[in-house]
N, C-alpha and C positions, 0 to 999 in steps of 0.2 A: 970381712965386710968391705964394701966398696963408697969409700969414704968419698969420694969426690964425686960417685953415682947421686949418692944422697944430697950434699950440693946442687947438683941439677934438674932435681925434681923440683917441681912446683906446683901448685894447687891452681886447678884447673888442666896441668898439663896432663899428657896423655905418658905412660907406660907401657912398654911388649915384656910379656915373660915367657919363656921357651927353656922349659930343661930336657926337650926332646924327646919324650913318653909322649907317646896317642894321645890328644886331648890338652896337650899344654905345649902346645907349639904355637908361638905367635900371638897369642892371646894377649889383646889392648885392655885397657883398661883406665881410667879417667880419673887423677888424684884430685880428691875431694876436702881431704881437709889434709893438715901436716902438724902436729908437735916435736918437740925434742929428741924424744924416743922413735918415732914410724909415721905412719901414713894410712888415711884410710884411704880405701880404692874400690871403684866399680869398675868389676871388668863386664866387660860386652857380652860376654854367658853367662851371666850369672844374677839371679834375683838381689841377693843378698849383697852386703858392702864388705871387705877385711881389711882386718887392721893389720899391717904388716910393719916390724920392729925394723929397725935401721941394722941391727945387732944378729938377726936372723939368717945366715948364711942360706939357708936352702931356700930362703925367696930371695932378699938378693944379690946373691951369688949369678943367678939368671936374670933380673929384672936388667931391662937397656929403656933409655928414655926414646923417646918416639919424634924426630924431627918434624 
């Protein structure tokens, strides 16, 4: 896990996630709310909101915050 990634998110800010597969390259997304554990987030494709764990390597392992 990327400990100090998590540090730098903030609610309201913006996320890219890219683990290089068609379809998940570059994809923003808008941090919404944040607890202890994760983050929930809309990303720009998607209806729906995900909660994503701090603790979850296969999202962010790829998630970079968005200047």
């Amino acid at each position: 896990m990327k400990l100090n990634l998590a540090h730098q998110i903030k609610v309201g800010g913006r996320i890219s996630y890219n683990d290089c597969r068609p379809g998940h390259e570059d994809v923003e997304a808008v941090v919404l709310a944040m607890d202890a554990r994760g983050m929930t987030v809309q990303f720009d494709d998607r209806a729906d909101t995900t909660y994503i764990l701090f603790s979850e390597p296969q999202w962010m392992d790829f998630i970079s915050v968005v200047q």
